[in-house]
FIFI-753835 format. One record per residue (C-alpha): y, x, z; residue in one letter. Coordinates in steps of 0.5 Angstrom, whole numbers, padded with zeros to 4 digits, always signed. Example, Ala and Ser with C-alpha at 12.3 -4.5 7.8 and 13.67 -1.06 7.14 Angstrom:
residues 2
-0009+0025+0016a -0002+0027+0014s 
END
This chain:
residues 245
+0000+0000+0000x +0007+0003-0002x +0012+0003+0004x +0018+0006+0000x +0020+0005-0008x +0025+0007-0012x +0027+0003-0019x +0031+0007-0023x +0035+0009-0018x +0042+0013-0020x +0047+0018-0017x +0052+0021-0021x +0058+0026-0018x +0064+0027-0024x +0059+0026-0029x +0053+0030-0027x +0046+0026-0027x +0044+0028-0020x +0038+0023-0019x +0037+0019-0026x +0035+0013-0027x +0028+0016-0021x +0022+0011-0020x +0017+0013-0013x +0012+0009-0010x +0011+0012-0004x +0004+0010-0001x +0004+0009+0007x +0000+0014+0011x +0000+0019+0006x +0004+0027+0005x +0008+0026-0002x +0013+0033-0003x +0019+0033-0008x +0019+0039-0011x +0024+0043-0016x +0029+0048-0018x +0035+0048-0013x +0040+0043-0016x +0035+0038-0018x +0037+0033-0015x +0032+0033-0009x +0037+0033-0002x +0042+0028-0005x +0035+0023-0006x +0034+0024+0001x +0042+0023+0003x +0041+0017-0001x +0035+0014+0002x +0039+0016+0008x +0044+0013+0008x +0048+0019+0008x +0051+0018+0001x +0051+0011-0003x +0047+0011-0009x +0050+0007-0017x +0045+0004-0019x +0037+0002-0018x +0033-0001-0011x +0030+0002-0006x +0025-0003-0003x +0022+0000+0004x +0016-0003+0007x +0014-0008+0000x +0018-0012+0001x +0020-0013+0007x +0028-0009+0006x +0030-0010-0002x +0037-0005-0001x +0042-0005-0005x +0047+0000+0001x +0044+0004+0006x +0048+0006+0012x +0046+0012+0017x +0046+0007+0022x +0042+0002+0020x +0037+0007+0018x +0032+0007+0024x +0032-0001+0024x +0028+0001+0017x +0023+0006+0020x +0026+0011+0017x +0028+0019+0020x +0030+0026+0018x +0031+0033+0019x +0037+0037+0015x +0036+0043+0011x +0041+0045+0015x +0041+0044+0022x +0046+0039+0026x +0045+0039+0034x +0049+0037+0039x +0050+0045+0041x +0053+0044+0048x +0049+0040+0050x +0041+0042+0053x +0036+0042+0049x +0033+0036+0053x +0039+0033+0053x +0039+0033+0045x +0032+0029+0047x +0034+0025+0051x +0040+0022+0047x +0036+0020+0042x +0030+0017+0047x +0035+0013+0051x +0038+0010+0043x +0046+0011+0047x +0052+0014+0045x +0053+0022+0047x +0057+0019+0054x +0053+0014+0056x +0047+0018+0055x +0048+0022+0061x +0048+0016+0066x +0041+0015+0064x +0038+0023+0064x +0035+0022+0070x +0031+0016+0069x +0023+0019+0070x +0021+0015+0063x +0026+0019+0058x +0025+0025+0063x +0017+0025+0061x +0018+0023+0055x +0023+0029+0053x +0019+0033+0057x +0012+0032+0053x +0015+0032+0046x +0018+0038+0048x +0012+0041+0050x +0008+0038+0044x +0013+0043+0039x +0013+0050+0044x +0020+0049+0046x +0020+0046+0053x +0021+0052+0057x +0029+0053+0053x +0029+0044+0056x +0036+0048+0060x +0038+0051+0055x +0045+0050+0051x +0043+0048+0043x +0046+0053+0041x +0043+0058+0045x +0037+0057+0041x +0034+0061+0036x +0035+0059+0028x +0027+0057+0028x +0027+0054+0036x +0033+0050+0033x +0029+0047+0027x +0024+0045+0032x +0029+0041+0036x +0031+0037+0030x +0024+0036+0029x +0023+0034+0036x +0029+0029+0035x +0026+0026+0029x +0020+0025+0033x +0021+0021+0039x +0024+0016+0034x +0018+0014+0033x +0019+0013+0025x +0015+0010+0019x +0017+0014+0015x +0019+0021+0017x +0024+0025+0010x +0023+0032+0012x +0029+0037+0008x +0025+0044+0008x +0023+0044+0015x +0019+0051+0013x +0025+0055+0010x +0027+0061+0015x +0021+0060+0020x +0016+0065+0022x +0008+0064+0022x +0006+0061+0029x +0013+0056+0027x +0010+0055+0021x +0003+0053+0023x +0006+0049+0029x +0010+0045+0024x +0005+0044+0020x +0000+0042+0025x +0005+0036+0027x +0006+0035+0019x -0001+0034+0019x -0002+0030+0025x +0004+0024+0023x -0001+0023+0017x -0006+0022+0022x -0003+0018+0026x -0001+0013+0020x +0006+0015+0018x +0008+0018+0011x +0012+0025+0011x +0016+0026+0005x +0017+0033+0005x +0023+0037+0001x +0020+0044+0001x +0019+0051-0004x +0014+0054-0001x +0008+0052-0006x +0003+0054-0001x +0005+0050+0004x +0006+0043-0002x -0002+0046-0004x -0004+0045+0004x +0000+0039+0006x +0002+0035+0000x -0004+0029-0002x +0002+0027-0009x +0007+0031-0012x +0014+0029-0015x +0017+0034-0019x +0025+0034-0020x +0029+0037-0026x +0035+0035-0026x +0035+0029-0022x +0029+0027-0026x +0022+0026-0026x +0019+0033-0029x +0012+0031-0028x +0007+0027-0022x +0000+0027-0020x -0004+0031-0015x -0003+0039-0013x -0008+0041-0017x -0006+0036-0022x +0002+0038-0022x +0001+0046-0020x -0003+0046-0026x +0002+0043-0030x +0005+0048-0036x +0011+0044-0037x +0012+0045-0029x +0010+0053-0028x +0014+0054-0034x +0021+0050-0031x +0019+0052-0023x +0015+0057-0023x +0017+0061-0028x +0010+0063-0030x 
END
C-alpha cells in the first residue's frame, strides 16, 4: 500500500526546473533512496513534502487518500505523520541535549518546555532515545558542544521521538565516522522493522545498496530512472550520469 505519491509535482525557481513535473509511489514500510547529482532536485523534494517550500503544480497524497494536499506548512507536517532531518543540522545549541529532546516530546514551544522537563515520563523518554542513539552521556551538554556526527544524531533522536510514519532523512550518513554510520544504519533499519517508511537522500551508494528496497533516480528535477538497487545501479544510463562509469 502507498503511504505517500506524488503526481507531477512541479517546483520551478526563476525558470530553472528544480523538480519537474515528479511522480512517486511511495509503499508503506519499506527504504526508498533518492539518489542523483548535487542539484537535481533532491533536497528542494523534500522542502516540498515538507513544508519548508511551496510546490506550483501537482498533488501530494500522503496516507492514500486520506491527505490530498495542495499546501504543506511545516507546522502542519507531523499531523501528517511526516518527520525530517536536514542536511545541515539545525539544534537548538543553547539548549541541553536532553532538552532539544524534550522540546520535541513535550510538543511545547521552547519556554513552555522548560516547565515540563521535570516530569518522569518526558524525562524517561529522552533519556531512552538518547540511549538508544549512543549520546546519552552528552544528555547535559550544550548542543553546541556536540561534535558535528553527536550533532547528527541528536536530530535524528528528535525525528524520532515524534513517532512519524514516515521519516525523510537529507544525508544523514555525510560526515559520519564508521561506528556512527553503522548506529545509523541499525536505526534506519530498525523503522523498517517497525513498520514505518524511510526516505533516504544520500550519495554514498554502498550505503543505498545495503538499505535501500527501491530507488528513484533525479536529474534535473526529473526521474532519471527507478527500480530496485540492482536493477537502478545496473542501469548504463544512471552510471554514466551519476556514477561517471
Amino acid at each position: 500500500m502507498a503511504i505517500l505519491k506524488t503526481n507531477k509535482l512541479t517546483k520551478h525557481f526563476e525558470g530553472v526546473h528544480a523538480v519537474d513535473g515528479l511522480s512517486l509511489n511511495i509503499e508503506k514500510a519499506t527504504i526508498v533512496a533518492i539518489v542523483g547529482p548535487n542539484g537535481s532536485g533532491k533536497t528542494t523534494l523534500v522542502n516540498i513534502l515538507t513544508g519548508m517550500i511551496p510546490y506550483d503544480s501537482g498533488t501530494v497524497i500522503v496516507s492514500d487518500t486520506t491527505h490530498r494536499l495542495k499546501k504543506i506548512k511545516p507546522y502542519t507536517m507531523y499531523s501528517y505523520g511526516l518527520t525530517r532531518t536536514f542536511q545541515e543540522v539545525r539544534l537548538f545549541d543553547q539548549m541541553s541535549v536532553r532538552d532539544n529532546i524534550l522540546v520535541v516530546l513535550t510538543k511545547r514551544k521552547v519556554i513552555q518546555s522548560f516547565f515540563e522537563t521535570q516530569k518522569s515520563d518526558y524525562t524517561k523518554a529522552a533519556n531512552k532515545i538518547l540511549q538508544k542513539v549512543g549520546i546519552w552521556e552528552k544528555r547535559n551538554e550544550l548542543a553546541k558542544n556536540l561534535s558535528y556526527g553527536q550533532r547528527k544524531l541528536l536530530e535524528i533522536a528528535r525525528a524520532l521521538v515524534t513517532q512519524a510514519e514516515i521519516f525523510l532523512f537529507d544525508e544523514p550518513f555525510a560526515g559520519l565516522f564508521p561506528e556512527m554510520r553503522k548506529m545509523v544504519s541499525h536505526i534506519v533499519a530498525g523503522l523498517k522493522r517497525k513498520g514505518k517508511t524511510v526516505i533516504l537522500i544520500e550519495h554514498d551508494m554502498d550505503v543505498v545498496r545495503e538499505l535501500s528496497d527501491y530507488i528513484y533516480v533525479m536529474d534535473s528535477g526529473r526521474l532519471l530512472a527507478t527500480g530496485t538497487p540492482r536493477e537502478v545501479l545496473s542501469n548504463k544510463e544512471v552510471r554514466e550520469a551519476y556514477l561517471g562509469t
